[in-house]
C-alpha positions in Angstrom: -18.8 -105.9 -103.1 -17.4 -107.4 -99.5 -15.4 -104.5 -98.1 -11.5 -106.0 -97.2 -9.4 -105.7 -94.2 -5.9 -106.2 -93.9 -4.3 -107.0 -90.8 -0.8 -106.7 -90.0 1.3 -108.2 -88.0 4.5 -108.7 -87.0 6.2 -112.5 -85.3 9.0 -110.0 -82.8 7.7 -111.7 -79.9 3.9 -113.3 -80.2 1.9 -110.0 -78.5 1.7 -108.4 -82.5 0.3 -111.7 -83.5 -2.1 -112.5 -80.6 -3.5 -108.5 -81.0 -4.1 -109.5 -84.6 -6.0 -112.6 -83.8 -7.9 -110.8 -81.4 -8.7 -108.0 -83.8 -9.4 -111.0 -86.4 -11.5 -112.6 -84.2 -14.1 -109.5 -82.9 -14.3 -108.3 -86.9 -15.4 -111.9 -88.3 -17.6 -111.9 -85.3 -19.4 -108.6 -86.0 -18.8 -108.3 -90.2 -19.0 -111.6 -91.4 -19.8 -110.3 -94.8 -16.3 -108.7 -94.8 -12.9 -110.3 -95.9 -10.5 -110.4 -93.3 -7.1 -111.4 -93.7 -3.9 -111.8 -91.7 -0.6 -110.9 -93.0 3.3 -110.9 -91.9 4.9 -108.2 -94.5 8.1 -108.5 -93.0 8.2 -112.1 -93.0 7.0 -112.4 -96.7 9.6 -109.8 -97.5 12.7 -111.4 -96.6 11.4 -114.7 -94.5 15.0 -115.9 -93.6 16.2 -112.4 -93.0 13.1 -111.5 -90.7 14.5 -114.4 -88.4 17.6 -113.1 -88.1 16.1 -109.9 -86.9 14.0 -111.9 -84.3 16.5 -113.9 -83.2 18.8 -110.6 -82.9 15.7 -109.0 -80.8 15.7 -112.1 -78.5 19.3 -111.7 -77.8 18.9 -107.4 -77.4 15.7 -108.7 -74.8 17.5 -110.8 -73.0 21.4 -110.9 -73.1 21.8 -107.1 -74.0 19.2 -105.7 -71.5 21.7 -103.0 -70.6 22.3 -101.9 -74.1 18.5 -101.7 -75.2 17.5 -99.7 -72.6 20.1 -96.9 -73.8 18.7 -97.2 -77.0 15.1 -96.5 -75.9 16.3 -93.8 -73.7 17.8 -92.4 -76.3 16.0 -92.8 -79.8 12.0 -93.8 -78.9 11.5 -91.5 -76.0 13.0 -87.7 -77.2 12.8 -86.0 -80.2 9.3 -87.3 -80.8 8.3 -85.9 -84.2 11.9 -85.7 -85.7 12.5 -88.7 -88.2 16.1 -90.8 -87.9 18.1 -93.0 -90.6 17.4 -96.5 -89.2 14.0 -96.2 -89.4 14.2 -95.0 -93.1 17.0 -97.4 -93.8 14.0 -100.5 -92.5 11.1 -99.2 -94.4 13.4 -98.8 -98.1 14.8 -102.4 -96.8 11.4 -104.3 -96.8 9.4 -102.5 -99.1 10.1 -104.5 -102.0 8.9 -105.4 -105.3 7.2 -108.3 -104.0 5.9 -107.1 -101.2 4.5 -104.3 -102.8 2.9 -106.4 -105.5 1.5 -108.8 -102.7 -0.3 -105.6 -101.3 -2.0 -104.7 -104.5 -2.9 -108.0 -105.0 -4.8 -107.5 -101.6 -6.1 -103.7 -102.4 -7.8 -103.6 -99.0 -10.1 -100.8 -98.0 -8.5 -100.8 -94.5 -5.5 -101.7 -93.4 -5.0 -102.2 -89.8 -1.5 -102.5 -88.1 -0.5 -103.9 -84.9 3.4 -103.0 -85.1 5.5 -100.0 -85.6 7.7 -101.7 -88.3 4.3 -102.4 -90.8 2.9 -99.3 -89.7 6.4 -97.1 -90.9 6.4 -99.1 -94.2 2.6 -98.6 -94.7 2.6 -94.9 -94.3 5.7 -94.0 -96.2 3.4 -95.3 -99.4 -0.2 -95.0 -99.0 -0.7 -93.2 -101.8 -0.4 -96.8 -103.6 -3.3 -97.5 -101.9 -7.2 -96.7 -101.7 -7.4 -97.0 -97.9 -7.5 -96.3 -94.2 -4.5 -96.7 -92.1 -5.4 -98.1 -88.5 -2.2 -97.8 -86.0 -3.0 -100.4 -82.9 -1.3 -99.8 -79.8 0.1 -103.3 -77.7 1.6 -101.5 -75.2 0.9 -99.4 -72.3 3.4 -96.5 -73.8 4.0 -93.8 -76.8 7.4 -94.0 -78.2 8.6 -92.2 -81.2 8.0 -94.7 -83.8 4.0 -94.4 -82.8 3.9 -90.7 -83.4 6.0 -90.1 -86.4 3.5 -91.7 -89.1 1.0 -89.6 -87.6 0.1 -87.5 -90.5 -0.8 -90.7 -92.6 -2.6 -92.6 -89.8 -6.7 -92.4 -90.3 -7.0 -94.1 -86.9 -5.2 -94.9 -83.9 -6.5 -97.5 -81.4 -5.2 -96.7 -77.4 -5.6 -98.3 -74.3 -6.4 -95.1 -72.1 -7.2 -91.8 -72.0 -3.5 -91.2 -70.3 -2.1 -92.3 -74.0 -4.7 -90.1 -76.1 -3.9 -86.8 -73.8 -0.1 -87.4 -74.0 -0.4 -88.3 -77.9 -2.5 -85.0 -78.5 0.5 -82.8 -76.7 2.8 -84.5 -78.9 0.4 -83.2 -81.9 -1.3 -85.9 -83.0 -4.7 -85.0 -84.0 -7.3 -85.4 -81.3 -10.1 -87.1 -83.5 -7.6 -89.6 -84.8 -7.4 -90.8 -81.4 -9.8 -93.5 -80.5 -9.2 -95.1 -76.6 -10.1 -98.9 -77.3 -8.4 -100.9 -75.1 -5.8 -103.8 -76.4 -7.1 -106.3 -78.3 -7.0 -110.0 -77.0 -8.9 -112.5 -77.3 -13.0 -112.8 -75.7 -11.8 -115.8 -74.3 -10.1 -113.5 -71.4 -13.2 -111.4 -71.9 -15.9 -113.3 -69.6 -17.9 -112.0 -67.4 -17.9 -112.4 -63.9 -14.8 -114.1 -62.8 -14.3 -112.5 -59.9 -16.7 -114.7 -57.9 -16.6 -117.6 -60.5 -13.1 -118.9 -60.3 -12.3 -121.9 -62.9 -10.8 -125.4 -60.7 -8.5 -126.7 -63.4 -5.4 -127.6 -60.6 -4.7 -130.8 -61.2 -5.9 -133.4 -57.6 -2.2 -132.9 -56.7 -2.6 -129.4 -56.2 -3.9 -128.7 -52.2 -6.1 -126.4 -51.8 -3.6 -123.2 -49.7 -4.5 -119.7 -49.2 -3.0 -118.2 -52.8 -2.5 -119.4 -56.1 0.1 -118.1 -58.2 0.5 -118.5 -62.0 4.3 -118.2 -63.4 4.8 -117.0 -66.8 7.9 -116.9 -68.5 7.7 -114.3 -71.6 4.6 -116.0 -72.7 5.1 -118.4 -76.0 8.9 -117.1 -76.3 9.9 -118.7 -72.9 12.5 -116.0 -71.8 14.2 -117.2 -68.5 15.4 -113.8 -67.5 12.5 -114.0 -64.8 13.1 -117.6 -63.4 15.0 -116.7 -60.4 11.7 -115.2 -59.0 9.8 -118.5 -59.3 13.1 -120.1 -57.3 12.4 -117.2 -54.9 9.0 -118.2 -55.0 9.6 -122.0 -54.1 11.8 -121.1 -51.1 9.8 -119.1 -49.5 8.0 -120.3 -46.3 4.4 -119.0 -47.1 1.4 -122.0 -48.3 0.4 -121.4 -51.3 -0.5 -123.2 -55.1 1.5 -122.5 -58.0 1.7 -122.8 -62.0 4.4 -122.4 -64.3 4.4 -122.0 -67.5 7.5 -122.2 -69.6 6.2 -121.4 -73.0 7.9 -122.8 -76.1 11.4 -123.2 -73.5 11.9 -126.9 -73.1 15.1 -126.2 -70.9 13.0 -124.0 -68.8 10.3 -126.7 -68.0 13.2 -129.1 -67.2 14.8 -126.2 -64.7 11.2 -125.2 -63.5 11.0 -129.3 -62.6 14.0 -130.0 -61.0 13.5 -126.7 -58.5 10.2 -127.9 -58.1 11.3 -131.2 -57.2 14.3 -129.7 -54.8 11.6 -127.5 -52.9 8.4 -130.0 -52.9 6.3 -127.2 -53.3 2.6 -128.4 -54.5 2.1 -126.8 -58.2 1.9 -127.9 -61.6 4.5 -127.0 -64.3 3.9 -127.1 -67.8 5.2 -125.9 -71.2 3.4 -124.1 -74.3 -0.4 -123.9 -73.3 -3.5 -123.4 -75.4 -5.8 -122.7 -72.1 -4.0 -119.5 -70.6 -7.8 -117.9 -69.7 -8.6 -120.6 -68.0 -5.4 -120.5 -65.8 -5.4 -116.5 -65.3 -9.3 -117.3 -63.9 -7.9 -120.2 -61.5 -4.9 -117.8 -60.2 -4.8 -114.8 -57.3 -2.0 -113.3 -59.1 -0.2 -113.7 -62.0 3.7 -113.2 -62.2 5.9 -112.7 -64.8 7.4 -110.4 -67.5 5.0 -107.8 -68.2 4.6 -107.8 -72.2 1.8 -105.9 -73.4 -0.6 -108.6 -74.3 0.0 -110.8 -70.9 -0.9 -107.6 -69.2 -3.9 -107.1 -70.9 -4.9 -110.6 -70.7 -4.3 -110.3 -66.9 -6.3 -107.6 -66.4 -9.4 -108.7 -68.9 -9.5 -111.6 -66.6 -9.3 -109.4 -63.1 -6.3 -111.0 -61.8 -3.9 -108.9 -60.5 -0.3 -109.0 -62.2 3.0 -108.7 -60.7 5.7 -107.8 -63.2 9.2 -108.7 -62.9 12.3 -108.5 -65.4 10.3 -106.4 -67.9 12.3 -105.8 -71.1 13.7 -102.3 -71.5 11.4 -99.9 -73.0 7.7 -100.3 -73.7 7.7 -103.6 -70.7 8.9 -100.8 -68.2 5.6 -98.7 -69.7 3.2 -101.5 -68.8 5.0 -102.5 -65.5 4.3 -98.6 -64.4 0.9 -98.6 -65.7 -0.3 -101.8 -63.5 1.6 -100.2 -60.5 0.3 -96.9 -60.9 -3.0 -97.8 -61.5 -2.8 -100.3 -58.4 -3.5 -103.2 -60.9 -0.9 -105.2 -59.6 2.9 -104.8 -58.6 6.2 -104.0 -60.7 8.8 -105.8 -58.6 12.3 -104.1 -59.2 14.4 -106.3 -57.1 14.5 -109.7 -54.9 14.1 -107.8 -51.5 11.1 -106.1 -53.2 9.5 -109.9 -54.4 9.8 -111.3 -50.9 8.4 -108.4 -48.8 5.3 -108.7 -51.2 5.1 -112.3 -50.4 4.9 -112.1 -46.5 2.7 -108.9 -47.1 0.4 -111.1 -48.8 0.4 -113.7 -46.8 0.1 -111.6 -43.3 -2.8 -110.0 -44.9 -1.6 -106.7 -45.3 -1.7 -106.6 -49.3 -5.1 -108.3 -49.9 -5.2 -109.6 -53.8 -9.1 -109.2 -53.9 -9.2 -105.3 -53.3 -6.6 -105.1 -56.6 -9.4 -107.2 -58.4 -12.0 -105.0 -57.6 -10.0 -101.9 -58.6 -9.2 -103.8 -62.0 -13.2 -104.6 -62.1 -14.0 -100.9 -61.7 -11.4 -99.1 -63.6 -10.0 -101.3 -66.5 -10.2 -100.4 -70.1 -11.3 -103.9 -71.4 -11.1 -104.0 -74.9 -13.6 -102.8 -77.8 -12.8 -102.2 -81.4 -13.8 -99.1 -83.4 -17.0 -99.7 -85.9 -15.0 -99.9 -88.8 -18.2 -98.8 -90.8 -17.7 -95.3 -89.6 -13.7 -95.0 -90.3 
């Protein structure tokens, strides 16, 4: 009889999804006698509901910046092990008759989650169900919500050994542990790019001693970050650049207009299905550090400089490229332009970061799911 994974996912940005895929995509690759399937509890819970709370997470990333990062401060970074009422009050929420019935229907042997939210509803009843719970971390940070399911979580997958040591102080059980990198697609996987860059600049594109690729919250299109790119465009150094405005059609028509005001050679373009293939053509990336982008960055060895992260797990991811000398977390607009000119003096040379990424990144590689 085929063994059956279930993966979960959540759509509160498009990082939960992507991992999912990713995870989706190496399985079917290496079990193709399993069934694999992809699922959106939350969404099939309360689908018009769910949106709300996406849409209301949009506005707390963007608008409320101030007010999330209290929250995090507060809530998902103390008290580690001690359980709170919102978090019950969201798992009796969505766990309803239908979704509960939908998860039978499935009766998985492993169930594999990508978000906190799944993972919380998941654990709370798994004696409903006859199988392994595998917690996958997106993010370059432990908050609270990781560690408290801890005692019904068979596996958890981690992007370094820094997140496994922490996770054991916090009593999480060392064999559960399992450092795997985060999942993304092979597609940012290739080998050798670091000498085999990709020439997909359009013939408008010259040729200049950098090119930078723009991102602006990946498929979401947040805009929090575009007065670096107008930074970018003033500035007095040659270089190439891309922009990518995701889903934001009011971004692309901003990005163009600045473009057109600054007559900077680059290319600007909205949702894209070929992001490897830019990350290989780029010296640096630049943009809002979500966990996925970050990992996509670094899979492809180019150095990423984070600006506007999110409050909370971005902060995480932007500390974890800086610390690591990965890339750069950019904290203000004085900060941007000295990075600039150091580049562009020589002084901060892009290819020693992709060497360092080349020797000491985690790239991803999931657990044999045989042995769980």
């Amino acid at each position: 009889m085929k063994k059956k994974i279930l993966i979960l996912y959540t759509m509160y940005g498009t990082g939960h999804y992507a991992a999912a895929k990713g995870i989706e995509e190496d399985l079917k690759e290496r079990y193709s006698d399993y069934k694999i399937d992809l699922f959106d509890p939350f969404s099939y819970a309360y689908p018009r509901i769910n949106k709300l709370f996406a849409k209301v997470g949009r506005i707390m990333a963007t608008r409320l910046r101030k007010f999330r990062n209290l929250i995090y401060k507060k809530t998902m970074y103390k008290n580690y092990t001690k359980n709170f009422w919102y978090m019950n009050l969201g798992v009796k929420f969505f766990w309803t008759k239908k979704l509960k019935n939908k998860l039978l229907e499935f009766n998985p042997d492993i169930i594999i989650s990508t978000q906190v939210g799944p993972t919380a509803v998941i654990a709370e009843h798994k004696d409903l169900f006859d199988a392994k719970l595998v917690v996958v971390y997106t993010d370059y940070g432990v908050h609270r919500l990781y560690v408290l399911p801890h005692k019904e979580v068979d596996i958890f997958c981690v992007p370094t050994d820094g997140i496994k040591k922490e996770m054991t102080l916090l009593g999480v059980d060392k064999s559960k542990i399992k450092v795997t990198g985060i999942p993304v697609s092979k597609r940012f996987r290739k080998k050798d790019t670091i000498s085999k860059k990709i020439e997909i600049i359009t013939k408008k594109v010259t040729k200049a001693k950098q090119t930078f690729l723009f991102v602006c919250g990946g498929g979401m299109g947040y805009d929090n970050a575009f007065t670096y790119f107008e930074l970018l465009l003033q500035s007095k150094y040659e270089f190439n650049y891309i922009f990518v405005a995701g889903r934001n059609e009011l971004l692309v028509k901003k990005a163009t207009e600045l473009a057109d005001k600054y007559k900077k050679k680059g290319k600007i373009y909205g949702y894209v299905k070929n992001m490897d293939e830019l990350m290989y053509s780029s010296d640096m990336v630049i943009g809002k550090p979500g966990g996925l982008i970050t990992t996509e960055c670094l899979n492809t060895i180019t150095p990423l400089c984070a600006v506007e992260p999110i409050p909370g797990q971005e902060i995480k991811n932007s500390l974890f490229v800086r610390d690591n000398n990965f890339g750069f977390y950019i904290e203000n607009k004085e900060m941007f332009m000295n990075l600039l000119k150091d580049i562009d003096f020589g002084k901060i040379k892009l290819d020693d970061y992709r060497k360092n990424i080349k020797k000491n990144f985690v790239k991803f590689s999931f657990i044999d799911v045989d042995k769980i």
